[in-house]
C-alpha positions in Angstrom: 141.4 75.0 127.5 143.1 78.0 126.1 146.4 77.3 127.8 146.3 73.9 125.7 145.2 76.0 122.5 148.5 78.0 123.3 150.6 74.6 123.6 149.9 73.1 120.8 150.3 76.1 118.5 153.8 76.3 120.4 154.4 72.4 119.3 152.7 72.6 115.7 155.3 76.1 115.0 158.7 73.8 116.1 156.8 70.7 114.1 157.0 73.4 111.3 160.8 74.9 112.1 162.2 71.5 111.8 160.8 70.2 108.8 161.6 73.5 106.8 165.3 73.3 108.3 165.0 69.3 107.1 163.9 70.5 103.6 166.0 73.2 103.1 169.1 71.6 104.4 168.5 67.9 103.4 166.3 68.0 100.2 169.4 68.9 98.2 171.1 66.0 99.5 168.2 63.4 99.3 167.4 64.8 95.5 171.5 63.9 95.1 171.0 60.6 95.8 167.5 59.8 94.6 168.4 60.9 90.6 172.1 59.1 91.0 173.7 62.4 91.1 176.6 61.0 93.6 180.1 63.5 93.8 181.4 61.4 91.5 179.3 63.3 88.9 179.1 66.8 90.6 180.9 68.4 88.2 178.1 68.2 85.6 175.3 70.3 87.7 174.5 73.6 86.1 177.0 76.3 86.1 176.3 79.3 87.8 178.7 82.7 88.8 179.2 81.7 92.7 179.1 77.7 91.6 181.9 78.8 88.6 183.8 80.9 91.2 184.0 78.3 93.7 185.5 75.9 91.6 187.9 78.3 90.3 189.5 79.0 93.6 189.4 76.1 95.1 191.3 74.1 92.1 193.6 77.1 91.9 194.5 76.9 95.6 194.2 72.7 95.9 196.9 73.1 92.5 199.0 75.1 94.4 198.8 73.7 98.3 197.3 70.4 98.0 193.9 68.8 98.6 194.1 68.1 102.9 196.1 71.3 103.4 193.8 73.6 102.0 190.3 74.1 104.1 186.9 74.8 103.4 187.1 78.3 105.1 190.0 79.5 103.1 188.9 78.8 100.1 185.8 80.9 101.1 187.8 83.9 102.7 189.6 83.3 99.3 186.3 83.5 96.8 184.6 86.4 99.2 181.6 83.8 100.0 180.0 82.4 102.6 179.7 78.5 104.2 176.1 78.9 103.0 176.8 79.6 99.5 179.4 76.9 99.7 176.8 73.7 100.9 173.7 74.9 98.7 176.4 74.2 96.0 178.2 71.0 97.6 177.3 68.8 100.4 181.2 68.2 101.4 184.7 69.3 100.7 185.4 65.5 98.8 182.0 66.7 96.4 183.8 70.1 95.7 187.1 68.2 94.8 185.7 66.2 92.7 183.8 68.9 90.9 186.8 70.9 90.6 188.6 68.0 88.9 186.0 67.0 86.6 185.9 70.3 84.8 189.7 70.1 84.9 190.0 67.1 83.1 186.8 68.5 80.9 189.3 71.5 80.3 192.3 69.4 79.4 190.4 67.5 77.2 189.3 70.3 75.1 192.6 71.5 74.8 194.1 68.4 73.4 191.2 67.8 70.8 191.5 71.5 69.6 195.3 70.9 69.0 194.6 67.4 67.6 191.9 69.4 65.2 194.7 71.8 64.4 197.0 69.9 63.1 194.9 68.5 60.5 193.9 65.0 58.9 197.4 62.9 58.8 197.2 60.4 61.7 201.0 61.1 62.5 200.5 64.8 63.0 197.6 64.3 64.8 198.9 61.5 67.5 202.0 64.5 67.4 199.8 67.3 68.4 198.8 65.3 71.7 201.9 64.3 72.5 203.2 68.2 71.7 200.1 69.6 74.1 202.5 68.2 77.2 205.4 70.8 76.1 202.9 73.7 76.1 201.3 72.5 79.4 204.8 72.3 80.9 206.4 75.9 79.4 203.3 77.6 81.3 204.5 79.9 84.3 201.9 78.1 86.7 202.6 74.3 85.6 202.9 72.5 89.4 203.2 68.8 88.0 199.3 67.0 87.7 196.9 67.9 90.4 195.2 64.1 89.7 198.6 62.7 90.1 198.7 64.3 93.6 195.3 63.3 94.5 195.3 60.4 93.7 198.3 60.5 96.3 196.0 62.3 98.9 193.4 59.8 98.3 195.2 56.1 97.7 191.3 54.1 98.5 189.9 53.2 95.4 186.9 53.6 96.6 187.2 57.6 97.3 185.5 59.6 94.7 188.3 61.3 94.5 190.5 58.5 93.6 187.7 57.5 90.9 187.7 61.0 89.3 191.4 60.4 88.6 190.8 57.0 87.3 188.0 58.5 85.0 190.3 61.3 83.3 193.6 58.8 83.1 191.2 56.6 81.6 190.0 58.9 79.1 193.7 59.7 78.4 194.3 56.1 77.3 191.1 56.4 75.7 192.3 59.0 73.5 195.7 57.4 72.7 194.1 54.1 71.5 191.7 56.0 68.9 194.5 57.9 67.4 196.5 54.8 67.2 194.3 53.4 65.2 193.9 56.5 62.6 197.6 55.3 62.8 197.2 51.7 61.6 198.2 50.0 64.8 196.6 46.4 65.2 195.1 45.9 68.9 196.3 49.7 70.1 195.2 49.3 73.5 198.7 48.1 75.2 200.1 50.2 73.1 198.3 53.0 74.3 198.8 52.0 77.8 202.7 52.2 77.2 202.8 55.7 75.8 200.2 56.6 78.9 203.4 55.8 80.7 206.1 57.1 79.2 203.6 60.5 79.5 203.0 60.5 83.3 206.7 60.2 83.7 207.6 62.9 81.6 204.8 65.3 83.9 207.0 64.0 86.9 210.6 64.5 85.5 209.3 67.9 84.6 208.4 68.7 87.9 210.8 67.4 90.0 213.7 68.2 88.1 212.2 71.4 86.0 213.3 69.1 83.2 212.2 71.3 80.2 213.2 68.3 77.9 211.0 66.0 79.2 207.9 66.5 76.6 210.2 66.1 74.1 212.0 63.0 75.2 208.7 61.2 75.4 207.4 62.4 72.4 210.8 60.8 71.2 210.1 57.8 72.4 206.5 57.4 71.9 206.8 57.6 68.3 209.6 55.1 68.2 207.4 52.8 69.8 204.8 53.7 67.0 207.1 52.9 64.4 208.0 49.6 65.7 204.3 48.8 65.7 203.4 49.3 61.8 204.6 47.3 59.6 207.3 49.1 57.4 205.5 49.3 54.1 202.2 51.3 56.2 205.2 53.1 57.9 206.6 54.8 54.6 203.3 55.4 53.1 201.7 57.0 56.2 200.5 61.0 55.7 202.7 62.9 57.5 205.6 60.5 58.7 208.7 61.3 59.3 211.3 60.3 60.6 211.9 60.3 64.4 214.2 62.9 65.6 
């Protein structure tokens, strides 16, 4: 009898190992999925100074080497922490990407809207100030073309959050373009917007292939030619703060 005692206290402690290990490793996971909080939103989970740390080496070294070359353990020998510290934070290397994406386009985004802000309440300064964010982006010492434009390249499914995170922040972009098209006075701005979204993404390749230091500038150029031929001619000379295109 006391030999049984013995076995089943043996069985109850592993019944009791296995479902901490289960909780500990799994609840995080299950709590993921159960409140809709999928990779694809990872990058809005509360910031903390290991979470914050993570995601600024690993976008620094995905940036700089890409997103398949660079692995989980560099970027931890990199930060100083440990595979633990890593998966109570993110449940895979494609939840860290897209984390470390999301609060790069969050970043970008900031920056445009303070420069919009900057440049004050005439529509054509303002859609200027956008298009003038792309020369200061590409004068920086660390510019290495877009790190979306390469994932996007890394990850060609459409169904790879990954590949969605792009979509989301070129979205946004064209998002952006539209609204101050119409502080412009464009009619229908959306394939408008769309065009100048172009004209933008090649000027971040020319400037990277080529080290094209003129490329901001061309596009800026020709974005607000195309503006111009979009207003009528009597909103064109009465807009606040037109002038004309160089």
């Amino acid at each position: 009898m006391p030999r049984r005692d013995t076995v089943r206290q043996v069985r109850l402690i592993r019944v009791k190992f296995y479902l901490d290990w289960s909780v500990y490793h799994c609840l995080p996971l299950i709590s993921s999925y159960a409140t809709g909080m999928s990779s694809s939103t990872a990058g809005a989970r509360p910031s903390t100074p290991k979470r914050d740390l993570l995601l600024d080496t690993a976008f620094r070294l995905f940036y700089r080497d890409g997103f398949h070359a660079v692995g989980i353990d560099t970027i931890l020998a990199e930060a100083g922490l440990a595979k633990m510290t890593l998966y109570h934070h993110f449940a895979s290397k494609d939840e860290l990407i897209v984390a470390a994406l999301e609060r790069r386009s969050a970043e970008v985004r900031a920056r445009q809207d303070a420069m919009i802000a900057k440049a004050g309440n005439a529509p054509r300064d303002r859609f200027a100030a956008l298009l003038e964010s792309y020369a200061d982006w590409f004068r920086t010492t660390d510019f290495n073309g877009c790190a979306f434009i390469r994932a996007v390249a890394e990850y060609p499914n459409g169904s790879s959050p990954v590949h969605q995170a792009v979509v989301r922040h070129k979205a946004a972009l064209i998002t952006t373009l539209a609204r101050l098209l119409t502080e412009l006075g464009v009619a229908g701005p959306q394939p408008l917007a769309r065009q100048i979204y172009l004209l933008l993404e090649g000027a971040i390749v020319s400037a990277h292939t080529f080290g094209d230091a003129k490329a901001a500038a061309d596009a800026r150029t020709a974005a607000l030619t195309l503006v111009d031929a979009a207003l009528p001619k009597h909103v064109r000379s009465k807009a606040p703060g037109h002038r004309r295109t160089p």
